[in-house]
C-alpha positions, 0 to 999 in steps of 0.5 A: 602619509609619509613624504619619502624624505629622510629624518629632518634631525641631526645627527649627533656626533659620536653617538651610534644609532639604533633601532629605537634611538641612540645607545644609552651608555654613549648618551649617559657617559655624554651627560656625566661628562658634561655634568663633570665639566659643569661642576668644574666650572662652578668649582673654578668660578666659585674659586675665582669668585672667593678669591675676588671676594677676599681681594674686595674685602682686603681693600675694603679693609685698607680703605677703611683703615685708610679712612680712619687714618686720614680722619686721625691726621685730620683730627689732629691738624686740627687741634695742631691748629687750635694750638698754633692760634692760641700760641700767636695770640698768647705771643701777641699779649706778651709781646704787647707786655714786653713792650709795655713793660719796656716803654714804662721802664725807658720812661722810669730810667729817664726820669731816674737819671734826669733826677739823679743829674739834677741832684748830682749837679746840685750838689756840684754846684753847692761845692763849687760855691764853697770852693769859690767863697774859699778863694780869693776873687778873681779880678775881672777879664781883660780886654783881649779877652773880651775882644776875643770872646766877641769873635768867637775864640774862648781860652782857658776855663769856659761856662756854656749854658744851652736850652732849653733840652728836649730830653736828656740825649740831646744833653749828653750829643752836646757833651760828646760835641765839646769833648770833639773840639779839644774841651777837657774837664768837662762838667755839667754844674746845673740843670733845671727846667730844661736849660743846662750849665756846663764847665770846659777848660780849653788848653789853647785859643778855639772858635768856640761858637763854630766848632759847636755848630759843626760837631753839635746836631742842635741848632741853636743862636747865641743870647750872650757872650763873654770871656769865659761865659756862653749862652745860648738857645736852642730853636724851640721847634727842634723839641716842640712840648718835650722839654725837660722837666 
């Protein structure tokens, strides 16, 4: 039985009713409509949807390529490494030669020149011998000079022995430290087993023994003294187990 009241559904907006329901056209026009807005807005999506799909794959494309780049550049600090290792150690053995090689070259030029003044002096002392067989005799030292001589004060032609030598630098300082205190002609006439003999003219009266000590960097004692003779020796624990041989 009906309830009197009117229709419960709504009425829709834009549509006119007739006796049976709404117009077809307005109804179909409506449809197209929406189906038309529809199909725009998949084309739109499906653009919108492309367009992501591109930029996602353009970055794709960059990372992989970045990728393949950063495990190039990895790859080849790598093997820059590797290089650089092998370039230190290859340095390391030459350098290690290098210092070998000049360790044996030092020892080889010392004993070279230690064997070359030793026979220098040799033979310069071979000459002197004749040359002193050619002259007549020299008479023996006044007293004044050995009086001088046990003060210290030499004049004229002076032979200093000194030992013993731990190498042949300490021979040449002590040559340097005669030709400091006025010596001339200064000459080394034997050197064997560590002990060196050495002729020096002074030119005028000279604290031989002090000026030695001054300018000389041995230290040494005096075993014998005359007027124109020194010896000397030089403390054994400035070369403990390097004297020359």
């Amino acid at each position: 039985m009906p309830s009197g009241r009117g229709p419960t559904v709504r009425r829709m907006a834009g549509f006119k009713r007739v006796l049976l329901g709404y117009r077809r056209s307005d109804v179909d026009a409506a449809l197209a409509k929406r189906d038309t807005q529809i199909k725009t807005l998949e084309r739109r999506e499906a653009g919108a949807v492309a367009a992501v799909e591109a930029e996602l794959s353009g970055l794709s494309e960059m990372v992989i390529e970045r990728e393949r780049e950063i495990r190039s550049l990895g790859e080849r600090l790598q093997e820059a490494n590797e290089r650089h290792d092998r370039n230190i150690a290859s340095l390391a053995k030459v350098t290690a030669r290098l210092e070998e090689i000049q360790s044996q070259a030092r020892g080889q030029a010392t004993r070279i020149r230690m064997k070359a003044l030793s026979e220098a002096v040799e033979v310069s002392r071979r000459v002197q011998e004749l040359s002193e067989a050619a002259e007549a005799p020299a008479g023996p030292p006044s007293s004044g000079d050995m009086e001088r001589a046990l003060e210290g004060i030499f004049e004229g032609l002076v032979k200093v022995e000194i030992g013993p030598l731990g190498d042949f630098s300490q021979l040449v300082g002590f040559e340097d430290a005669a030709g400091q205190i006025g010596a001339s002609e200064i000459k080394v006439e034997r050197f064997s087993e560590g002990r060196a003999t050495l002729s020096m003219r002074l030119d005028e009266p000279v604290e031989l023994l002090r000026e030695l000590e001054q300018h000389s960097a041995l230290d040494f004692h005096v075993r014998h003294t005359e007027a124109d003779n020194l010896i000397l020796d030089i403390d054994e624990d400035q070369n403990p187990g390097q004297q020359a041989a």
